[in-house]
Backbone as numpy.savetxt, mean C-alpha at the origin, in Angstrom:
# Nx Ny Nz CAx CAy CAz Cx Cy Cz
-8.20 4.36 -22.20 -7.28 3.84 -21.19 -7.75 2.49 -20.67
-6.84 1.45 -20.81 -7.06 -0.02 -19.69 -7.21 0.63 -18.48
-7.94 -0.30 -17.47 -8.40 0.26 -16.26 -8.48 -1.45 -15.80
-8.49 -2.45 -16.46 -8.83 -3.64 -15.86 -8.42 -4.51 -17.00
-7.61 -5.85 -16.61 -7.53 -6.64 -17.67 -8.03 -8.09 -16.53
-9.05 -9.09 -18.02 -9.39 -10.30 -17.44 -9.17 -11.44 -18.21
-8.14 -12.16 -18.01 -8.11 -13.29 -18.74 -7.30 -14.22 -18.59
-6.67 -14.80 -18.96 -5.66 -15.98 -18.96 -4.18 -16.27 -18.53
-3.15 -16.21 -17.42 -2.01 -16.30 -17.51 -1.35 -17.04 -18.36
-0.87 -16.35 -19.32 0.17 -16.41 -20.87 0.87 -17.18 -20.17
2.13 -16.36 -19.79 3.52 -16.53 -19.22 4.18 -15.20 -18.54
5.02 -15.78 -17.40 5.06 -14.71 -16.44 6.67 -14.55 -16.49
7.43 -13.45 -16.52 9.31 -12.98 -16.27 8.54 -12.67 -14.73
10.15 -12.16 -14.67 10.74 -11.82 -13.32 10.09 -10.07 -12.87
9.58 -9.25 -13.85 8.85 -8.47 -13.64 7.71 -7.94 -14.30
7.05 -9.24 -15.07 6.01 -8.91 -15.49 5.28 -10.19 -16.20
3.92 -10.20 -16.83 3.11 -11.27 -17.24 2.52 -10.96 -18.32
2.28 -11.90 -18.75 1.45 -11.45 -20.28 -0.06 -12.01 -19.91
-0.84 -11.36 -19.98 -2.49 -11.63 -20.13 -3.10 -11.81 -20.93
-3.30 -13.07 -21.63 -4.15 -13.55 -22.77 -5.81 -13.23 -22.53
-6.06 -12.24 -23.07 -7.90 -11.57 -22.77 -8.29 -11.91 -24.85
-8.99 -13.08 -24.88 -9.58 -13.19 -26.28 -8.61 -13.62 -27.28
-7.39 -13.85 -27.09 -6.65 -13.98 -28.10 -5.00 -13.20 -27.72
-5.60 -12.21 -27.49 -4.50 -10.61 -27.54 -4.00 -10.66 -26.25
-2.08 -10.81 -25.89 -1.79 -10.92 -25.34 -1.15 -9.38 -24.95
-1.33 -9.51 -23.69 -1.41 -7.74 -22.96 0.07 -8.40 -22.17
1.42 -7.58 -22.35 2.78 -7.60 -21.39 2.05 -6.45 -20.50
1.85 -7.03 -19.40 1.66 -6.21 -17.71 2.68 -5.98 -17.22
3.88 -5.03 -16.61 4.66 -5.03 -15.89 4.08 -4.83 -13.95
4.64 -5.76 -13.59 4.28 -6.11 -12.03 5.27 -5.82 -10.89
4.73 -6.03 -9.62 5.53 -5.49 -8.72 5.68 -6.96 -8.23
6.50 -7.84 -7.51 7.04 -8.97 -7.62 6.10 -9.81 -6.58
5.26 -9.10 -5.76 4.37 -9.56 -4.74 2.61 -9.90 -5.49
2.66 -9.02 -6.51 1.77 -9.40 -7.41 1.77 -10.67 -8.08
3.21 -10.41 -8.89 3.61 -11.35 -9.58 3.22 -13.19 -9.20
3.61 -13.40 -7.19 3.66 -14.29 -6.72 1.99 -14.50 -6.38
1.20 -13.50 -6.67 -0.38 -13.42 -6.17 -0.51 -14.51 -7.20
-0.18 -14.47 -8.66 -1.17 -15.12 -10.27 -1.24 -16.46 -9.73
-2.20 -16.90 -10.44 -2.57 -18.42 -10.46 -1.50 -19.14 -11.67
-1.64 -20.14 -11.87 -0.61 -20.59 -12.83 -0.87 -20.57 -14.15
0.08 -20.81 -15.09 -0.14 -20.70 -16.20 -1.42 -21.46 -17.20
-2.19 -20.67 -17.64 -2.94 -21.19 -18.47 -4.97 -20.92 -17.49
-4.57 -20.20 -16.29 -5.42 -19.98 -15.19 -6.23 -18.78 -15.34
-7.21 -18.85 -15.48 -7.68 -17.31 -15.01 -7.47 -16.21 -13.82
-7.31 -14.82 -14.47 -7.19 -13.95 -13.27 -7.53 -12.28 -13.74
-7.45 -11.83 -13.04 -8.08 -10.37 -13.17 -7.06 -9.09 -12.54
-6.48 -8.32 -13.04 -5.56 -7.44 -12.57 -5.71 -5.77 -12.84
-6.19 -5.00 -11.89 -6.31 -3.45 -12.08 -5.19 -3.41 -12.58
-5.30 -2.36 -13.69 -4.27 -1.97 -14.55 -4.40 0.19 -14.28
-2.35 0.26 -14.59 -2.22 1.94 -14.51 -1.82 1.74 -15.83
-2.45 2.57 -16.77 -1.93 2.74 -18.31 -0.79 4.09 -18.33
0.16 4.10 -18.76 1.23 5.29 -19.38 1.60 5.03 -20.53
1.17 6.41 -20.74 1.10 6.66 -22.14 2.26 7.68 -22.33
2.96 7.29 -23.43 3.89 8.20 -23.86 4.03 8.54 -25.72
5.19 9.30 -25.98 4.98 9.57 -27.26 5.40 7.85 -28.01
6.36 7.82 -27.61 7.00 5.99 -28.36 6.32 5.01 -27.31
5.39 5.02 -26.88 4.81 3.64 -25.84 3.93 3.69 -24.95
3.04 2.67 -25.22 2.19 2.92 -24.30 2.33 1.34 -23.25
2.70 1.92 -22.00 3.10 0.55 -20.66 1.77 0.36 -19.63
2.16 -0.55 -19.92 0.62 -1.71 -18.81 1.60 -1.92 -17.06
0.81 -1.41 -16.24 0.99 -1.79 -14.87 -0.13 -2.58 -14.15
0.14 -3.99 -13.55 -1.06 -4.26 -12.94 -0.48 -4.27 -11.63
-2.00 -4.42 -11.26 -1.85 -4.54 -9.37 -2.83 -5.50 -8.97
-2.87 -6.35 -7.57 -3.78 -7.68 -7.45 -5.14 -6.30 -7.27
-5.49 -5.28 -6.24 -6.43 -5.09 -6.24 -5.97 -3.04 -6.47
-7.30 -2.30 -6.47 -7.36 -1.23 -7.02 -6.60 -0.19 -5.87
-6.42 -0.92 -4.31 -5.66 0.20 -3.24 -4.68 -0.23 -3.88
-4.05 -1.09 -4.71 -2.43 -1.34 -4.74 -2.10 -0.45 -5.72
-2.84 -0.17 -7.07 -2.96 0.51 -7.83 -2.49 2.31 -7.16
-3.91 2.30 -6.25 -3.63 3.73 -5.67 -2.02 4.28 -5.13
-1.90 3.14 -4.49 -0.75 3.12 -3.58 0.43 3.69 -4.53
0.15 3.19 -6.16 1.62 3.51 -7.04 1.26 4.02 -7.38
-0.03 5.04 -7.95 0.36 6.15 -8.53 0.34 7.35 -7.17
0.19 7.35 -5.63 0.53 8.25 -4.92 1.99 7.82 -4.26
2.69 7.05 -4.39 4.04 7.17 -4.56 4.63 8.29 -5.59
4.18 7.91 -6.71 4.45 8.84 -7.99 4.65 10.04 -7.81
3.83 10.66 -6.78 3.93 12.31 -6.84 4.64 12.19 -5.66
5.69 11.98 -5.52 6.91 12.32 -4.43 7.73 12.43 -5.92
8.47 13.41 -5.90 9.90 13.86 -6.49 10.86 12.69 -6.14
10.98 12.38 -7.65 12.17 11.02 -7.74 11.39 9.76 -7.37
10.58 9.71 -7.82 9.82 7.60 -7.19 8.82 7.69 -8.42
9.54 7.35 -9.43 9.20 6.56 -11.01 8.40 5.38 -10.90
8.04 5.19 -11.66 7.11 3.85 -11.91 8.21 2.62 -11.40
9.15 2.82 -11.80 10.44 1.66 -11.60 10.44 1.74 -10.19
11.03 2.50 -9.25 10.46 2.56 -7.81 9.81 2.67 -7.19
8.65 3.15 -7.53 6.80 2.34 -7.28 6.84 1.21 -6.92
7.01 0.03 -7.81 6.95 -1.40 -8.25 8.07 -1.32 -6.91
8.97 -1.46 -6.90 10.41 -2.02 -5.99 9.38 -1.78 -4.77
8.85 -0.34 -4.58 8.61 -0.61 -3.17 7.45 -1.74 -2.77
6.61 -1.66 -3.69 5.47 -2.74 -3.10 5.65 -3.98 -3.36
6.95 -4.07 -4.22 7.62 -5.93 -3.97 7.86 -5.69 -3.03
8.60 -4.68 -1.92 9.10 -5.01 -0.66 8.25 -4.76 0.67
7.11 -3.79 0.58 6.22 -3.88 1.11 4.81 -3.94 1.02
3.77 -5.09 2.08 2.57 -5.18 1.63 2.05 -3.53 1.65
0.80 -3.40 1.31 0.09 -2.01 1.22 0.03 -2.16 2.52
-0.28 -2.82 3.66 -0.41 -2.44 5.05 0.55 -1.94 5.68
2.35 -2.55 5.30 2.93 -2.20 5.90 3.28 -0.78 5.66
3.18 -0.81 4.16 3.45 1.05 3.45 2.92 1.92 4.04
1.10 1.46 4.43 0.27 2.36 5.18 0.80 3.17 6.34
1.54 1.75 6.95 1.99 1.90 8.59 2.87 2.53 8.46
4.23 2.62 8.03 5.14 2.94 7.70 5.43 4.44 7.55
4.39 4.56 6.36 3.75 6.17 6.22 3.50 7.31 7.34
2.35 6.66 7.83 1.48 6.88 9.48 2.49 6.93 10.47
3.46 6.19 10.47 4.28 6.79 11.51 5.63 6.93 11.48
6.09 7.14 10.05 7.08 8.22 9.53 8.63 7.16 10.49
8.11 6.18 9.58 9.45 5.16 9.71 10.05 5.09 8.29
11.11 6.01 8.14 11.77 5.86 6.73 13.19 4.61 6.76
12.92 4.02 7.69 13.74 3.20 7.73 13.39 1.67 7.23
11.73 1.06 7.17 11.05 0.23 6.35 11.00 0.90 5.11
10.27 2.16 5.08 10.35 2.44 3.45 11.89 2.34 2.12
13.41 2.05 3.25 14.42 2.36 2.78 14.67 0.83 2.51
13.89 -0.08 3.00 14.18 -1.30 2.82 14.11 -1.65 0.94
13.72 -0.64 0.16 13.27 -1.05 -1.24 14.54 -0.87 -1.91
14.18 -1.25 -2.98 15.40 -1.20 -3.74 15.45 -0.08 -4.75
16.52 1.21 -4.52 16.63 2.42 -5.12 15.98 2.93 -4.13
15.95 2.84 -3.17 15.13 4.14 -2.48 16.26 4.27 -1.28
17.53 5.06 -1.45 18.16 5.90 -0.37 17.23 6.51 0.76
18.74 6.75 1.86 18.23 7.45 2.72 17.10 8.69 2.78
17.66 9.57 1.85 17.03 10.85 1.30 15.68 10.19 0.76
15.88 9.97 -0.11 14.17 9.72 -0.88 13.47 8.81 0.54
13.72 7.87 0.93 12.94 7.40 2.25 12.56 8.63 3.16
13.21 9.80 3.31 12.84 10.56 4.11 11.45 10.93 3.34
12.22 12.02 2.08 11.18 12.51 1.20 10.25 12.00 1.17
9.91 10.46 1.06 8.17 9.72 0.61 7.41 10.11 2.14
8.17 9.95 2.91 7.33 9.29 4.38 6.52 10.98 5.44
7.69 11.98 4.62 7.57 13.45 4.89 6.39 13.85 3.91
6.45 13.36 2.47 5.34 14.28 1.52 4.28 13.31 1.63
4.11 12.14 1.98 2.98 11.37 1.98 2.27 11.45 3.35
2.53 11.68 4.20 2.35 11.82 5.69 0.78 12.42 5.85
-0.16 13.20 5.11 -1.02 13.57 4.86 -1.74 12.96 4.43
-1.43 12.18 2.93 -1.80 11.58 2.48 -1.96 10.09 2.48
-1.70 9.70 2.85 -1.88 8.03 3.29 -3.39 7.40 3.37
-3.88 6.71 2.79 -4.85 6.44 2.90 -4.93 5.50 4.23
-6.06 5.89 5.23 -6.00 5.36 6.57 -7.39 4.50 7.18
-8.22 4.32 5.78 -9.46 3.63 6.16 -9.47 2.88 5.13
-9.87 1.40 5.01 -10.11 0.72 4.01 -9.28 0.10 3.82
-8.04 -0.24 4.48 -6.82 -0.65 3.90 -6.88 -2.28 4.02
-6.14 -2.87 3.29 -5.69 -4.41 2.95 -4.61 -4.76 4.40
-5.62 -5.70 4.56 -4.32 -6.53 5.53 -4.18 -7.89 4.75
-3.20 -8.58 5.05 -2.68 -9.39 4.50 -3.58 -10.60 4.76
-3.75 -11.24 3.92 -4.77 -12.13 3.99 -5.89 -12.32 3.04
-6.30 -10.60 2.70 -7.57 -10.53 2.08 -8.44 -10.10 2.35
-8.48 -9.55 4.06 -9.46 -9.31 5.39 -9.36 -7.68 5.17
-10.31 -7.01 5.07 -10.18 -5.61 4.74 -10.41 -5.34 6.59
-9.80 -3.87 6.73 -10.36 -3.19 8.01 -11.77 -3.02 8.55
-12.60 -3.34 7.63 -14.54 -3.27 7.31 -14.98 -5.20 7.87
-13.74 -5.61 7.68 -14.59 -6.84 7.99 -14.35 -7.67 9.16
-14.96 -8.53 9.38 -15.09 -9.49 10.78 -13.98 -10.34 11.77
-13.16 -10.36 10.31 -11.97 -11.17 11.07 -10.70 -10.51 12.34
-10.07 -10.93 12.93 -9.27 -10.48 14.03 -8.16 -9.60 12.92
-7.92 -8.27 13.28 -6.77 -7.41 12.66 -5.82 -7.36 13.04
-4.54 -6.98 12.29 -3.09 -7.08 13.17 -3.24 -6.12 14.16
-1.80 -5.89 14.38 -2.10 -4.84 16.11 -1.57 -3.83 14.56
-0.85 -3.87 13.69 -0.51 -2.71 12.56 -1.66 -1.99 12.30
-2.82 -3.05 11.53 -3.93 -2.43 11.23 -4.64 -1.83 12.33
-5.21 -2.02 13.28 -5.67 -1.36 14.56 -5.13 -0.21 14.81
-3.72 -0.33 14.47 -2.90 1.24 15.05 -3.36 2.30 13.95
-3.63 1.58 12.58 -3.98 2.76 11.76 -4.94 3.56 11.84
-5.98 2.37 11.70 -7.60 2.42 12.40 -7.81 3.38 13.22
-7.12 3.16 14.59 -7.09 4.27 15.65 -6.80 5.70 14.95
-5.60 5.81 14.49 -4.97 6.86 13.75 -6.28 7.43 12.78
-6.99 6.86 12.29 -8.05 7.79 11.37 -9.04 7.77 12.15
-9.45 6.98 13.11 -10.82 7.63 14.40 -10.24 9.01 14.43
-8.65 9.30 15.40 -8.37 10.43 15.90 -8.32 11.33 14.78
-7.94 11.01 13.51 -8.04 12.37 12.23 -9.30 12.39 12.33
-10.75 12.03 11.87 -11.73 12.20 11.67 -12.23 12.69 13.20
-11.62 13.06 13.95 -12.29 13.96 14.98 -11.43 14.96 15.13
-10.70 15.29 14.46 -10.08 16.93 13.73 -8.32 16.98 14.11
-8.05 15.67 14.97 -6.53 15.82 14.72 -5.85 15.84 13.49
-4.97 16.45 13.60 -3.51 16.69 12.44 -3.20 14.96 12.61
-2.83 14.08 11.03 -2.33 12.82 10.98 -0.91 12.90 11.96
-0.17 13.61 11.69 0.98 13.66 12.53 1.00 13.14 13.94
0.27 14.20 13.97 -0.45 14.20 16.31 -1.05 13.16 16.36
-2.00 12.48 15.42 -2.64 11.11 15.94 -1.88 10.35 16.25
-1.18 9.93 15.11 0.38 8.45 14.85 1.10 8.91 16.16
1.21 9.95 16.54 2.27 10.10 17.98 1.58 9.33 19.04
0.52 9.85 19.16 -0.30 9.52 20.23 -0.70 7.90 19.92
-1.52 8.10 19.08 -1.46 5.84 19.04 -0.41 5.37 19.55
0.81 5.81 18.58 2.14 5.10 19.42 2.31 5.04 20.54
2.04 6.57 21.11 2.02 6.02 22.84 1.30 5.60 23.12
-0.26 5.43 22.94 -0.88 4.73 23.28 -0.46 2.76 23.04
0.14 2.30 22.13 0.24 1.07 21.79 1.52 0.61 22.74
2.67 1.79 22.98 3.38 1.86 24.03 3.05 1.11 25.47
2.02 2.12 25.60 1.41 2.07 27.16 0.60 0.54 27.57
-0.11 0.09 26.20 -1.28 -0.74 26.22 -0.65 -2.37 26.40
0.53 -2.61 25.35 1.36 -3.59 25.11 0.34 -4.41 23.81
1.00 -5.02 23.12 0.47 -5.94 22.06 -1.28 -6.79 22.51
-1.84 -6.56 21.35 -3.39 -7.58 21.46 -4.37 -6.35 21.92
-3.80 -4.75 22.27 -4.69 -3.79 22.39 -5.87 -3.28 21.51
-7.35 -3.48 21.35 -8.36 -3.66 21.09 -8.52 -1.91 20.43
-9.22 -1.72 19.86 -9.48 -0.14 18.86 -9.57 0.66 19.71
-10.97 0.08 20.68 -11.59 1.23 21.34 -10.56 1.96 22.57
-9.58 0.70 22.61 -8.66 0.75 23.47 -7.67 2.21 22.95
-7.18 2.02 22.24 -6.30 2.56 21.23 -6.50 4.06 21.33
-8.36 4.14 20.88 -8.63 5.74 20.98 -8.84 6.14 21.66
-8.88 5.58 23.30 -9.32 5.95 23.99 -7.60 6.61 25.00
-6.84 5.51 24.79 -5.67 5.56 25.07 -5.06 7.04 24.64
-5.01 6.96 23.47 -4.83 7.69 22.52 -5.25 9.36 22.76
-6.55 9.37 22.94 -7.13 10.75 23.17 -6.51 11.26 24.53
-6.36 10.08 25.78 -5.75 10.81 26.72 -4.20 11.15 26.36
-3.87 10.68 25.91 -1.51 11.32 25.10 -2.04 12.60 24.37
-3.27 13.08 23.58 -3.67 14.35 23.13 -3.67 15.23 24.45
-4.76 14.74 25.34 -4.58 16.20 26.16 -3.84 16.38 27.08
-2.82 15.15 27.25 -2.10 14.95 28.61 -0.84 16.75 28.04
């Protein structure tokens, strides 16, 4: 299985790129926010790849980094969200906003994609709700949650949201409570703020 391709931007369509690695040009199919990540033609670049394999074909997916990757194949296991609506959603949303989105069970951003009805927006935001990855995540920029730079008030709300899971709340009950807490606090509210906020909407 590809797991990583490194080499040369070939030439890029409207949903996908070809990767010249040694000679051998690899067709990647991309999600359109990726797409706009590549350097230009003839440039070096590096793209986590999801391999599917089938009986007539084997298809190349890249992603700029390995959470984006994650992000489409745990879309995947929601009933009805194909590789084809994988891709749609993360052209339409960054991984932060998906995160957020997730975390607090707004199927009304997730419906913003293309092919994804009312119903299936419910479905992702209901079966992923557990699952969401809530530490480590990409903010836009490049600035992970681990590092130094100032975070959105999005990322912070998540942040908060996995302090309160990792001290034994249900994801559900956290995202309520942040919210009120981010409610109560108003915009530019600080982490410690958040969980602290936060823990009092638990026992109130």
């Amino acid at each position: 299985m590809i797991g990583k391709l490194k080499g040369l931007v070939d030439s890029v369509g409207d949903d996908w790129v070809i990767i010249d690695v040694g000679g051998v040009g690899y067709h990647v199919q991309c999600a359109s926010r990726t797409l706009a990540s590549l350097p230009g033609i003839g440039e070096a670049t590096s793209l986590a790849i999801e391999t599917h394999v089938r009986e007539d074909m084997i298809r190349l997916y890249g992603f700029a980094s390995g959470h984006e990757r994650d992000w489409f194949r745990l879309l995947q296991s929601v009933q009805g969200v194909g590789a084809k609506v994988a891709l749609a959603i993360l052209s339409t949303l960054t991984t932060e906003e998906l995160t957020s989105a997730i975390v607090f069970q707004d199927k009304t951003v997730v419906g913003r994609a293309s092919g994804v009805g009312p119903k299936l927006a419910v479905r992702i935001v209901n079966e992923l709700k557990d699952k969401a990855p809530t530490s480590g995540i990409v903010i836009e920029g490049g600035v992970t949650s681990a590092g130094d730079a100032p975070q959105t008030d999005h990322a912070l709300q998540i942040e908060a949201v996995s302090a309160l899971v990792n001290l034994g709340y249900q994801q559900a009950q956290a995202a309520g409570a942040v919210r009120g807490a981010s409610g109560n606090l108003g915009d530019g509210a600080g982490l410690d703020e958040l969980i602290r906020e936060g823990l009092k909407q638990l026992a109130s």
